[in-house]
N, C-alpha and C positions, 0 to 999 in steps of 0.2 A: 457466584460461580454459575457459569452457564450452562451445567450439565453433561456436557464432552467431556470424551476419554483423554486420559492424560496423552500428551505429545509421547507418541513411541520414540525420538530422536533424542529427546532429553532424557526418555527412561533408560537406554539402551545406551548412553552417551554420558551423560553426569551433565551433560550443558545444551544451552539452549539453542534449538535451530532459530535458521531466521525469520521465521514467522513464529515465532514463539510470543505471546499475549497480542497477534491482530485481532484475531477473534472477538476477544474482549474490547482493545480499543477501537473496533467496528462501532459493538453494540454500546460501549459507552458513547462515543459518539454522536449516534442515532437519539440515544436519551439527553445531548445537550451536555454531557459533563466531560466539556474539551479539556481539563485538567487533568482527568483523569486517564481518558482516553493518551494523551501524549505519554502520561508516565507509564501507561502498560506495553504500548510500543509506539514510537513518535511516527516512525517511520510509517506504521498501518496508519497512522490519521493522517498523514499528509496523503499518503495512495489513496482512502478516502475520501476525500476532500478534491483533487483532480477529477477523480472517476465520475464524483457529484456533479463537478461543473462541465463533463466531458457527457454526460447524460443531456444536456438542454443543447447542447451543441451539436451531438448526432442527430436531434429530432429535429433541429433546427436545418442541418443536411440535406436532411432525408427530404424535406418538404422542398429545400429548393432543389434538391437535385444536385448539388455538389457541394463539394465539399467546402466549409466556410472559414476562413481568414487561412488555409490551405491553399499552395496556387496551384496551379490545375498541372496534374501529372505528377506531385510531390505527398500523394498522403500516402503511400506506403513509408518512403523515406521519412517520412512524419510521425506515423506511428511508430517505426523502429525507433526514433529518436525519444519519446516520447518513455515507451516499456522501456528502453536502455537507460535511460537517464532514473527511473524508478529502480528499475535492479540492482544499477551502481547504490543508489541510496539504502535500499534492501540490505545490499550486502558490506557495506560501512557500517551502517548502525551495527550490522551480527558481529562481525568483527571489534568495534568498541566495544559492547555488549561481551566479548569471548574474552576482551583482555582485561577488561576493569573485572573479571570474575576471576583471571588468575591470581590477580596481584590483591 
């Protein structure tokens, strides 16, 4: 356990938000233990794992000066697609997650 307070959303709720175990499958992650990091939430190791390969890619930007395998005048529209396509999956997994808990 990593020493955080418990999720106020699940105290106050009986169920889990949708960040509920990223936390954990961050820093599992970080430690190399991608099994385990999936089972606490798949979803935080995949947002994870973009954000990783999204890190060498900004720096890689930065230095030339635009934005890379981006055509020019599209990275807003790029990053919208990009956080939207993560949110949708955010909020799939919480939703499986809310109904494999009711039944």
């Amino acid at each position: 356990q990593l020493g955080l307070a418990p999720c106020e959303f699940l105290a106050a709720t009986g169920r889990p938000c949708p960040k509920c175990g990223m936390t954990t499958s961050f820093a599992l992650l970080v430690r190399g233990d991608v099994t385990a990091s999936l089972r606490a939430n798949w979803a935080g190791t995949l947002i994870a794992l973009v954000w990783a390969a999204a890190l060498p890619w900004a720096v890689l930007s930065g230095l030339r000066g635009r934005l890379i395998l981006v055509p020019r005048g599209r990275g807003e529209a790029a990053l919208t697609a990009v956080v939207g396509v993560l949110l949708a999956i955010l909020l799939a997994r919480w939703a499986a997650v809310l109904l494999t808990a009711r039944g």
